[in-house]
C-alpha positions in Angstrom: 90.0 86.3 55.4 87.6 83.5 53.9 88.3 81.2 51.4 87.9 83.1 47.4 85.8 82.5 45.1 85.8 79.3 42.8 86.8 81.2 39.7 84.8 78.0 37.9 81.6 79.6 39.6 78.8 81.9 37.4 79.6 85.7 37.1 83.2 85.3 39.1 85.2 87.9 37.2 89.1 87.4 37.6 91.4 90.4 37.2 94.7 90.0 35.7 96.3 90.9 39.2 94.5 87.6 39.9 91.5 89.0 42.4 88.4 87.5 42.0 85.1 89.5 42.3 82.0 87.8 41.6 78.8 90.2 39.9 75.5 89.5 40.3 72.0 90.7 39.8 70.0 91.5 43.1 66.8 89.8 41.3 68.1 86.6 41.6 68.3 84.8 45.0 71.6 85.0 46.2 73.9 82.1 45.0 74.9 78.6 46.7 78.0 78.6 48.6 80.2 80.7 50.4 78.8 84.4 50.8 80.6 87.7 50.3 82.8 89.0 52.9 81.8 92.5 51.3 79.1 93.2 48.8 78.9 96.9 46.8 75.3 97.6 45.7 74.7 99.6 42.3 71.0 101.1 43.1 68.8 103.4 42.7 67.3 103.2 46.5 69.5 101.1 49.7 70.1 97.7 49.7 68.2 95.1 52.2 70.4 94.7 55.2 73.2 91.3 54.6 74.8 89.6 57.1 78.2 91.0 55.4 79.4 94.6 54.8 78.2 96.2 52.3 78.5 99.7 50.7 75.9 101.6 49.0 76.7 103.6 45.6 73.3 105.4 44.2 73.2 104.5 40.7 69.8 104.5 38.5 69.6 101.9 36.0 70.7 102.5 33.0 72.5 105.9 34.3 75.7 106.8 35.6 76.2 107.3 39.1 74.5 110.2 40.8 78.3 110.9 42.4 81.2 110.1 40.7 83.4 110.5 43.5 81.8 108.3 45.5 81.9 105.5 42.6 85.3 105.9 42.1 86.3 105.4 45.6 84.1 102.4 46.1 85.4 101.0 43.2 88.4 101.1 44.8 87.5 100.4 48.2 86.0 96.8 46.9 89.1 96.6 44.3 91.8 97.0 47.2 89.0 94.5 49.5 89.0 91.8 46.9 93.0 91.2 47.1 91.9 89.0 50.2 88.1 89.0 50.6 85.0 87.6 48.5 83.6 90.5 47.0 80.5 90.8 45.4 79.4 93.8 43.0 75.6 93.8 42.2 72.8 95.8 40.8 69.0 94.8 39.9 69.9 92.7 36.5 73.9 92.2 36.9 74.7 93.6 33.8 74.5 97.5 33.0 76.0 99.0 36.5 77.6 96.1 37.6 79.7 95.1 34.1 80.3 99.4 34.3 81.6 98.9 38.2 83.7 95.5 36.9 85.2 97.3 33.5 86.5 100.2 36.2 88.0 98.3 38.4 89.7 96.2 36.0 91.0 99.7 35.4 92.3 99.8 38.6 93.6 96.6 38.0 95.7 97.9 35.2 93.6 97.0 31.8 93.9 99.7 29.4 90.7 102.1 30.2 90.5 101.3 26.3 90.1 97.7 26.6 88.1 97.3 29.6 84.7 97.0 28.4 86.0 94.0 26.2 87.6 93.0 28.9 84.3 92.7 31.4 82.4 91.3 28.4 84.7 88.7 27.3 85.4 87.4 31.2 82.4 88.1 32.8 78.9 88.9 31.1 78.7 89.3 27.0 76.4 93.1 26.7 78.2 94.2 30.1 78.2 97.9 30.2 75.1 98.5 28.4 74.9 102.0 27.5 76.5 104.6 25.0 77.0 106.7 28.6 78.3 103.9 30.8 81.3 102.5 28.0 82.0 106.5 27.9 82.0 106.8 31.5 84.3 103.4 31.3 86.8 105.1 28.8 86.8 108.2 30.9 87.5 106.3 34.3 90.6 107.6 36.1 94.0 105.4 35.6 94.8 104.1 39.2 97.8 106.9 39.6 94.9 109.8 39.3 93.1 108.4 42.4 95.0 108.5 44.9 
């Protein structure tokens, strides 16, 4: 395990369980300092290969994921990664898939599926979770006990 993220740095999101997860939008140059021990990418087509782990979720913008299954569980899989790893959630402009990825697992995290949008927004990115479709899918996201 690395060191986590400076919670005082740009689009680090903390969770009330106290992870840190920093979003990101892929059309910015990746950030100064320490880089992600894992990094999920929202797109469309795969991400350029890192020199950390990542995991792939095929996601147009301004959609929903073309598999919810496979959201949900990398959702999780960076959620239960970022109790002891820099994790990184990104997608083309940072805001639409990657606030909709942050607002789920702050579900995870135990926010109210109810509250989570405001949640992202107020903590992470203001207009997180663009869409009328991605706050439903938000509202509609699983509570933790469903996924196992």
């Amino acid at each position: 395990m690395g060191t986590p993220w400076d919670p005082a740095l740009p689009g680090v999101l903390r969770l009330p369980s106290g992870r840190l997860v920093r979003g990101r939008a892929l059309l910015k140059p990746t950030p100064a300092g320490p880089a992600p021990e894992f990094a999920l990418y929202l797109k469309h087509g795969p991400p350029l290969p890192t020199d950390w782990e990542q995991r792939w979720v095929r996601w147009r913008d301004l959609r929903l994921p073309d598999d919810f299954h496979d959201a949900a569980a990398a959702f999780r899989e960076a959620w239960l990664r970022a109790a002891d790893e820099r994790v990184e959630v990104a997608c083309f402009g940072g805001r639409g898939r990657t606030g909709t990825a942050l607002a789920c697992m702050a579900i995870l995290d135990g926010v109210p599926r109810t509250e989570a949008v405001e949640y992202v927004r107020a903590r992470y990115r203001p207009g997180a979770v663009e869409t009328p479709w991605q706050r439903r899918f938000v509202r509609h996201f699983p509570q933790p006990s469903t996924l196992r």
